[in-house]
C-alpha positions in Angstrom: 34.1 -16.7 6.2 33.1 -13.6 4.4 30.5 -11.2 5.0 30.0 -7.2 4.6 28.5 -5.3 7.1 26.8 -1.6 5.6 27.1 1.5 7.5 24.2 2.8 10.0 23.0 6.4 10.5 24.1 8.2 13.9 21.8 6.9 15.8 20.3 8.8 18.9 17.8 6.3 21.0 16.1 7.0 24.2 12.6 8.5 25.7 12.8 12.4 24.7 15.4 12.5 22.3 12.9 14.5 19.4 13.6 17.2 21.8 17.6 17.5 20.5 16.8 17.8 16.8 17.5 21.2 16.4 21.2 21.3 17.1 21.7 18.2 14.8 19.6 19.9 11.6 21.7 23.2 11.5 24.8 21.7 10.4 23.1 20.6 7.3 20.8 24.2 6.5 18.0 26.0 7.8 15.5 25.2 5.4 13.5 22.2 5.9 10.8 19.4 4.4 9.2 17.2 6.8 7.2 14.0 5.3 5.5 13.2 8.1 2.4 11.3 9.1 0.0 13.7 10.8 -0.5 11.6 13.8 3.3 11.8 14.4 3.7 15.4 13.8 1.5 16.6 16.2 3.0 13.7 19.2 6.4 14.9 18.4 5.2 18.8 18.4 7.9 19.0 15.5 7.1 22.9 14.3 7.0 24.0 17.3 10.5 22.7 18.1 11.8 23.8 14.8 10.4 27.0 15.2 11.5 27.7 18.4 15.5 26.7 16.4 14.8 29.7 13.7 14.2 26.6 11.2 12.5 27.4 8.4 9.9 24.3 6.9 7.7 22.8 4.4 5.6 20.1 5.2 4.3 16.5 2.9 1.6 14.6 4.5 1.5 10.9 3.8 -1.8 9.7 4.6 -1.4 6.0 4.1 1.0 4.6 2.0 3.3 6.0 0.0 2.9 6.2 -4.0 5.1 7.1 -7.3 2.5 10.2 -7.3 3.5 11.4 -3.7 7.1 10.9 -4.1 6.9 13.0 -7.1 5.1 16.0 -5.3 7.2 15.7 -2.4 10.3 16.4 -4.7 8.4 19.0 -6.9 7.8 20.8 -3.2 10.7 20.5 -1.9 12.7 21.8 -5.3 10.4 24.8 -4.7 11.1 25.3 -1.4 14.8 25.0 -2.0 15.0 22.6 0.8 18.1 21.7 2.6 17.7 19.0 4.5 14.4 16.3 4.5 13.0 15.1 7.9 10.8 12.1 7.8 8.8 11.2 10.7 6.7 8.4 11.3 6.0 4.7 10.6 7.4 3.3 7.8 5.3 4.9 5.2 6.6 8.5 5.8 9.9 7.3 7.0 10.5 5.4 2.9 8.6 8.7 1.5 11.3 11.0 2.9 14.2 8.5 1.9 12.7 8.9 -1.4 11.9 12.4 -1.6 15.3 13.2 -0.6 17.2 10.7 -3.3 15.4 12.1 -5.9 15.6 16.3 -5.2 19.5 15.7 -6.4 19.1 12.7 -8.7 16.3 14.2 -10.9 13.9 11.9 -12.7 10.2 10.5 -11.4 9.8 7.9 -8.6 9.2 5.0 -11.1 12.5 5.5 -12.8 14.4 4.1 -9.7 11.9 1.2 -8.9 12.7 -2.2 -8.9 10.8 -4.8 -10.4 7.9 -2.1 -11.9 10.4 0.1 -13.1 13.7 0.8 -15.1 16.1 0.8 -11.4 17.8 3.7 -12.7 20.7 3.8 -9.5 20.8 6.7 -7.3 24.5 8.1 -8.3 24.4 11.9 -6.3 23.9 12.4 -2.9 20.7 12.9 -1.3 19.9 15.7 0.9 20.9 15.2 4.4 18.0 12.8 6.1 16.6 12.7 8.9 14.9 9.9 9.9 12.5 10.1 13.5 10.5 6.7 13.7 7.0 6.9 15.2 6.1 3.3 15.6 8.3 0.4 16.2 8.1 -1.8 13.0 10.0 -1.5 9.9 13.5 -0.4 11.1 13.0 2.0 8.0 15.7 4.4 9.9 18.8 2.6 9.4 17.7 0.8 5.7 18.8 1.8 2.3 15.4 0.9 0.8 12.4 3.1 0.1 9.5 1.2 -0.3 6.9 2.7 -2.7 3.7 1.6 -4.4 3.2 1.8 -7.6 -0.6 2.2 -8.4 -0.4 1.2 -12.2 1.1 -2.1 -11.4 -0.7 -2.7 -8.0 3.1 -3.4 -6.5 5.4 -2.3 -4.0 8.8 -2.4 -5.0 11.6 -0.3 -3.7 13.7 2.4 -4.3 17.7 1.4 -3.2 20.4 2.7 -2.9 23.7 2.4 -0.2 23.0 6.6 -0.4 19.3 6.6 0.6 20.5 5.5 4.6 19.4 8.6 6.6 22.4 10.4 7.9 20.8 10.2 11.3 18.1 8.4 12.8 16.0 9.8 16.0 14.7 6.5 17.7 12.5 8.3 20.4 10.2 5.3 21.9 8.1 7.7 24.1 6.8 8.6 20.5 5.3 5.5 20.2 3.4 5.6 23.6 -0.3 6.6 22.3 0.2 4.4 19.4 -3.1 2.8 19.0 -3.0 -1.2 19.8 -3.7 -3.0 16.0 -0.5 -0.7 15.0 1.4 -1.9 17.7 0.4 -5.4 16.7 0.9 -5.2 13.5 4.0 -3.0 13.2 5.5 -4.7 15.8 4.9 -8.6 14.3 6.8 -7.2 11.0 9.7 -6.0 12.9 10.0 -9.8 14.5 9.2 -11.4 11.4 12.6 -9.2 9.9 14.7 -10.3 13.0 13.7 -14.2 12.2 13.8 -13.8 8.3 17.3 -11.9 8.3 18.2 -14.7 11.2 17.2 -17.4 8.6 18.2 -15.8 5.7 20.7 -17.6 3.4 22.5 -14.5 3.7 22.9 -13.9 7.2 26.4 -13.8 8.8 27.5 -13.4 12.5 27.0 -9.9 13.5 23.4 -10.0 12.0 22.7 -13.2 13.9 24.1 -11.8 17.3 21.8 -8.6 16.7 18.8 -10.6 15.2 18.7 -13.0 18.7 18.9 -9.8 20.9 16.0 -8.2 18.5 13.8 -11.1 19.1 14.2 -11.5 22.8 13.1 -8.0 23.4 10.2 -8.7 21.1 9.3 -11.8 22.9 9.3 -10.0 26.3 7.5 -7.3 25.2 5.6 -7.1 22.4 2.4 -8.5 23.8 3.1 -6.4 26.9 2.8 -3.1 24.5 0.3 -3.7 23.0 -1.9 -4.3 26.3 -0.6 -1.5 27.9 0.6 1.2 25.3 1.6 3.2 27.9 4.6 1.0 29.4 7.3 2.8 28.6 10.0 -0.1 29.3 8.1 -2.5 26.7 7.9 0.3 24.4 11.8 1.2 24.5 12.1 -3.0 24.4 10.2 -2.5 21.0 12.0 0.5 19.7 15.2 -1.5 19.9 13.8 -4.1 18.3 12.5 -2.4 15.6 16.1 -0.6 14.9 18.0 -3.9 15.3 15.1 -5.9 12.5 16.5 -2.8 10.0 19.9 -3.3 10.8 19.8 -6.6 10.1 17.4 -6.7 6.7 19.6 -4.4 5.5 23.1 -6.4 5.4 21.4 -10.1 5.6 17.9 -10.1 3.3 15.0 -11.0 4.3 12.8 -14.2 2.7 9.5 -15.3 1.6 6.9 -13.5 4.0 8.1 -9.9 2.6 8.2 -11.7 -0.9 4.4 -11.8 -0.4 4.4 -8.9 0.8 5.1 -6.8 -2.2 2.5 -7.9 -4.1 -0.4 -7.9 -1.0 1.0 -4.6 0.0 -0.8 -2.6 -2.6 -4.2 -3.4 -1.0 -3.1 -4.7 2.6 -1.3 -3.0 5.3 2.4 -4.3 5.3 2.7 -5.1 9.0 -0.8 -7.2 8.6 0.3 -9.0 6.0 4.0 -10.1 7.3 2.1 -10.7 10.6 -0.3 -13.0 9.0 2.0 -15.1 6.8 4.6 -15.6 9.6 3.9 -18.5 10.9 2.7 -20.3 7.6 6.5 -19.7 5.7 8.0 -20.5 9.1 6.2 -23.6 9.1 6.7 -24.4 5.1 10.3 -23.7 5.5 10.7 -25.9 8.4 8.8 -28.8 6.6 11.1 -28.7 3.3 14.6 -28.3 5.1 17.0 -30.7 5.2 17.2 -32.9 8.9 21.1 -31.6 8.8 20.4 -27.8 7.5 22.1 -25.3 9.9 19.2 -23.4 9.1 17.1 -26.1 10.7 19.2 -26.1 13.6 18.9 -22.2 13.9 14.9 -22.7 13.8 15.1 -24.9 16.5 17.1 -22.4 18.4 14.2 -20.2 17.7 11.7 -22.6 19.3 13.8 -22.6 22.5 13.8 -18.8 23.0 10.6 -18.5 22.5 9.5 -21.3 25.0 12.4 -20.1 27.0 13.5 -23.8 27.5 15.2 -26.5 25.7 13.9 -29.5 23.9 14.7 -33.0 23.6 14.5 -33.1 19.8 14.4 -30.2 17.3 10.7 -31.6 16.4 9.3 -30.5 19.4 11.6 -26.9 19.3 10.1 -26.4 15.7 6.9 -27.5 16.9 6.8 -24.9 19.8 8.1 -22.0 17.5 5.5 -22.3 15.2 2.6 -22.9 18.0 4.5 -20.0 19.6 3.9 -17.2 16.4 0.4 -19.0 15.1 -0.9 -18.1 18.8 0.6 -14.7 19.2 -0.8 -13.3 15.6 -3.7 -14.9 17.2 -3.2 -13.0 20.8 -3.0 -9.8 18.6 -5.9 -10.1 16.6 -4.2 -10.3 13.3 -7.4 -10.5 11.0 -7.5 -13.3 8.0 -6.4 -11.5 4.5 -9.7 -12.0 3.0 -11.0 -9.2 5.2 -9.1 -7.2 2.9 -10.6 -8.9 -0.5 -7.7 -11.7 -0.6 -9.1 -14.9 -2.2 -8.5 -17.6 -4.1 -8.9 -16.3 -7.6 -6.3 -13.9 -6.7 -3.5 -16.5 -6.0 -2.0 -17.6 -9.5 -1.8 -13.8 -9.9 -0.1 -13.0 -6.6 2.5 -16.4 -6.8 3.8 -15.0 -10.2 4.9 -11.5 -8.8 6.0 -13.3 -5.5 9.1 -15.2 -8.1 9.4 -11.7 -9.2 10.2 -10.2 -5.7 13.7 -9.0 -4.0 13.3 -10.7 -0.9 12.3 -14.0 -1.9 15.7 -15.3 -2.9 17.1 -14.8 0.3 14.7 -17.4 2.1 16.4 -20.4 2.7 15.0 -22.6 0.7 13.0 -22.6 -2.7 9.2 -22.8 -2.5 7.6 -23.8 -5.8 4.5 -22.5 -7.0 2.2 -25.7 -5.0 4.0 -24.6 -2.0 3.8 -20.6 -2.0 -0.7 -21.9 -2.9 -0.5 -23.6 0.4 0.9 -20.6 2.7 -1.6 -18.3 0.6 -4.9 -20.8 1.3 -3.3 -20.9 5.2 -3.8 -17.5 5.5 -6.9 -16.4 3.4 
């Protein structure tokens, strides 16, 4: 057996924790840029706090999500402001901005220089500026990743920026922050964090210590993710989510992901990311399932799947994969997950779409291939 395991930020979790981030910025300088999402800001009451520290700041809004054009302003302000360290705070948006922004203050170069896929992938060889990273919803795990996700409005494509050096040197994982967060955001962020846990748990790549943590991730999902987004303001579920959240990064990050965020890349230019993991969930689990071999240990782990989330065991690993998939297609439905056509998605667009799924990062990590009749049928599933 051989696996590697990456490193993770110093990670501070629990209810009130945004309130400590003052001590652990002045090790690293005074002067500070904070890509934030307003919304976040203000919950956290960030300025105030690094006011009240003597810490001098900038500040990059990232209104939805991020592009090449607002990477490349956050560095131009931040240059100017001879920033010392880079706070991002936020959903995942402002959390890949920051990673970004600070990679490319001491790299030099434009955003789409480093992109994958749409651009040359130049690598990131100096240090970033010491990053902060302060999650504001419980979703992308972007706090512990070494991925910057970034759209590229030219070639209507998400790709990332990534780099071993872009993981934020600490992560604040605060999940009162997520308290007034409203309920489709819960819903959505919260079904891409469990579709990372299962697609890093499926992954052709995955390895013990991801499993271990992907298992925990999704039973605190399962408990609670439906419970958040009923009651935003249950604290317990909310910290349940948090966790879950930070364990999906942790595990993206050293075991891949698969075929739902190999869609995503290309939908994510004109559909919200969560929505469109959320959506596709249950149609890849279901493909995969269908095209696996009867003595796959990845079929076996899916079946495993199908007992947790019934919290019982099966017979046959028929019925177990049976109950999974029942089990996601009626909680998207639970959480009001809206069809992608709402969004413009239709069938002219799919040829387009399959070709730059091939072309995507994630997809060669699902377990099994999908050829080009298969990734039409999840698409048409979907629309």
């Amino acid at each position: 057996m051989q696996f590697e395991l990456a490193p993770i930020p110093q990670i501070f979790f629990g209810s009130g924790q945004i309130q400590n981030i003052g001590p652990l910025i002045r090790p690293f300088g005074s002067r500070v840029l904070i890509v934030a999402d307003e919304a976040a800001l203000k919950a956290a009451n960030l300025e105030e706090i690094l006011t009240n520290n003597q810490l001098e700041y900038c500040s990059l809004l990232i209104k939805n999500e991020p592009t090449t054009e607002d990477i490349d302003n956050g560095v131009t302000a931040g240059l100017e402001f001879e920033t010392e360290v880079v706070i991002g705070i936020g959903g995942g948006a402002a959390l890949d901005a920051g990673k970004a922004v600070s990679g490319l203050i001491t790299n030099g170069g434009v955003a789409i220089d480093y992109m994958e896929v749409v651009g040359q992938g130049l690598p990131i060889k100096c240090l970033p500026l010491p990053y902060i990273a302060v999650p504001s919803t419980a979703g992308t795990g972007a706090e512990v990743t070494r991925n910057a996700v970034i759209i590229s409005q030219t070639d209507k494509y998400k790709a990332s920026i990534r780099s071993p050096l872009l993981i934020p040197k600490i992560a604040i994982v605060d999940p009162s922050l997520t308290l007034t967060v409203p309920a489709s955001v819960t819903a959505s962020t919260g079904l891409d964090a469990l579709t990372q846990l299962i697609e890093a748990y499926i992954s052709n790549k995955s390895q013990p210590v991801t499993d271990s943590l992907a298992l925990l991730g999704i039973q605190k999902a399962v408990k609670s993710l439906q419970i958040a987004y009923e009651h935003g303001d249950n604290l317990s579920a909310r910290e349940d989510m948090a966790l879950a959240a930070l364990l999906s990064g942790i595990c993206l990050t050293n075991a891949g992901l698969g075929a739902v965020h190999g869609f995503a890349s290309p939908l994510g230019a004109s559909i919200p990311h969560g929505v469109a993991c959320a959506a596709l969930l249950a149609a890849v689990v279901d493909q995969n399932i269908r095209i696996l071999k009867a003595n796959s240990p990845t079929i076996v782990k899916y079946a495993k799947l199908g007992e947790l989330v019934a919290n019982k065991t099966f017979k046959n690993t028929a019925e177990a994969h049976q109950m999974l998939v029942q089990y996601l297609r009626n909680l998207t439905k639970r959480l009001k997950i809206p069809p992608l056509s709402k969004f413009g998605l239709n069938k002219i667009d799919i040829p387009d779409i399959i070709k730059k799924v091939k072309r995507s990062s994630s997809i060669r990590y699902n377990p099994v291939e999908l050829d080009d009749i298969m990734l039409e049928e999840i698409l048409i599933q979907v629309i």
